[in-house]
N, C-alpha and C positions, 0 to 999 in steps of 0.2 A: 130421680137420678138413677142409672143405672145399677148402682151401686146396693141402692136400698130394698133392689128386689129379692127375693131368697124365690129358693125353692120350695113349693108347696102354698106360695102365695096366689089370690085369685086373682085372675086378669080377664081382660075382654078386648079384642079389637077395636082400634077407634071407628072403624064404620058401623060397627055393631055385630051383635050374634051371640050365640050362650057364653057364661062363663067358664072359665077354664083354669087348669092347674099348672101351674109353670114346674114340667119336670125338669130342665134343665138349661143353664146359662152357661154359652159360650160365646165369648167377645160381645160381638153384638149382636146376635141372635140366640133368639128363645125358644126352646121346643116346650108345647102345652100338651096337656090332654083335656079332652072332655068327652060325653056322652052326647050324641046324635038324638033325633027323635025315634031313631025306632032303638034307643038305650044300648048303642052299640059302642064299644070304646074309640074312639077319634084318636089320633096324634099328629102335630105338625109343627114347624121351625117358622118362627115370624121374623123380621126385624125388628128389634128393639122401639123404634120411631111408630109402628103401628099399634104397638098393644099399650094400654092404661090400668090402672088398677081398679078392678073392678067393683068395691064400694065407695070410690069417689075420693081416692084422698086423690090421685094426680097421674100427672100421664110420667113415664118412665123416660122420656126422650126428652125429658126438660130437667132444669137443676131446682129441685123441689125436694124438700127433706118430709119426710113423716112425721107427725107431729105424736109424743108420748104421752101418753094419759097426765103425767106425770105437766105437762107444760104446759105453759098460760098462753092465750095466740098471741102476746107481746114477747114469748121466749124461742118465737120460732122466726126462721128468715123467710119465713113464707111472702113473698112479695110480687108473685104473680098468680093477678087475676081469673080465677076460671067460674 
């Protein structure tokens, strides 16, 4: 959920491509950085619906909460499938 992203969290486009840093949320779009292959600084503004977070908890354009070290997967409403 949109909600649950902060700034400084890692993301990736759902079509794929390196990881990136979400410098900043506004409405529905997100401005990332990353570094290029020849280690140059990148930046750009995506839609919220393209980018996911990119260790695999869930895409950001769906209602899907994070789950806390803290929680048992019976304590989470996690209920769709990926």
């Amino acid at each position: 959920m949109k909600d649950e992203l902060s700034i400084g969290d890692i993301v990736e486009l759902k079509s794929g491509g390196p990881p990136m840093t979400v410098r900043e949320i506004e409405s529905d779009t997100v401005t990332c950085i990353w570094f290029d292959d020849r280690h140059q600084l990148q930046e750009s503004a995506f839609d919220l619906l393209l980018i996911r977070d990119a260790i695999g908890i869930g895409s950001y354009g769906f209602s899907r909460r994070r789950k806390r070290p803290e929680e048992s997967p019976t304590d989470s409403d996690d209920d769709i499938p990926f």
